[in-house]
N, C-alpha and C positions, 0 to 999 in steps of 0.2 A: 884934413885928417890923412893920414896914411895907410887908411882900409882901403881895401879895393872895394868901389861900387858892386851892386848887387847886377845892373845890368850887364857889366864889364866881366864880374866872375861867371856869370850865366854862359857868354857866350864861350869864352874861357873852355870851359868844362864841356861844352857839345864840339868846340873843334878840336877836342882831344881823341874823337873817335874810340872811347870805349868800346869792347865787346859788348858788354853789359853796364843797362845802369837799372836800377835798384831804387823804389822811393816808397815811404810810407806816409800815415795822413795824407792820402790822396783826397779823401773825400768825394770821390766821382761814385755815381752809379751807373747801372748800364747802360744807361739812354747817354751819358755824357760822354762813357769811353770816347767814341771815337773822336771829337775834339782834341781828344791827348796823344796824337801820334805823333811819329818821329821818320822823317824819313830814309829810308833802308833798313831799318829795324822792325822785328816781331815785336808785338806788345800782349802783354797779358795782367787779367787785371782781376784782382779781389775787391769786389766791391764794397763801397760803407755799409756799414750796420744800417740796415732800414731803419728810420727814424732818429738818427746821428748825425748831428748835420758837422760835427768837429772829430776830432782823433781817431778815424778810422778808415780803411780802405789802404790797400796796397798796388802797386803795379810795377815789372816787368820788363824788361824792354831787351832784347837781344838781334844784335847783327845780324842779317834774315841770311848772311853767308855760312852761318854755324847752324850745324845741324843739331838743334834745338828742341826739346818736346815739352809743353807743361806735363806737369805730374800729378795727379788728384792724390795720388799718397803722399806730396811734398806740399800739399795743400789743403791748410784746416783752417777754422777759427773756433775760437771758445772763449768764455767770456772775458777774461784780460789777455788774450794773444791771435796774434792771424800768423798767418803764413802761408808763402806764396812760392811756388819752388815747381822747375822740373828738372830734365836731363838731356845733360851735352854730350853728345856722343862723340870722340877724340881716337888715335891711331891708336891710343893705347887703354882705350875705355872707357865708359862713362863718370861722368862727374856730374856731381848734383851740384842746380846751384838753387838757392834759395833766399828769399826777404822773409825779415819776421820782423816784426814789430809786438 
């Protein structure tokens, strides 16, 4: 086949050195978060809906060299939507960034 494996694109996409990466259905709660880290990156996580064990949970992940803040106003959940969001502070102002699922 002429896909790219799944191990092959994984590694792919972490030596690219994103500022941020960005993922939903995590499905982690908070005893798991810290399994999911990345090294030299901040992580932040919305966790599953208690008693979900599929389509839910978000998290996070930014360059721990950007000055970075979660944001509880950039972060809700309601019954069909999450969102996970804070603020990059930059020379020329802040920019939000956010996952929603």
């Amino acid at each position: 086949s002429s896909g790219i494996n799944a191990e092959y694109g994984q590694s792919l996409l972490f030596e690219q050195q994103f500022d941020f990466y960005c993922f939903s259905e995590t499905n982690t709660d908070s005893r798991s978060q810290n399994g999911y880290q990345l090294p030299n990156y901040n992580s932040y996580f919305l966790p599953s809906l208690e008693g979900k064990s599929k389509g839910s949970g978000l998290a996070l992940y930014c360059k721990n060299t950007l000055k970075f803040k979660h944001a509880r106003d950039l972060t809700m959940r309601l019954e069909s939507f999450e969102c996970l969001g804070g603020k990059l502070s930059t020379d020329i102002g802040t920019i939000n960034v956010v996952v929603f699922y």
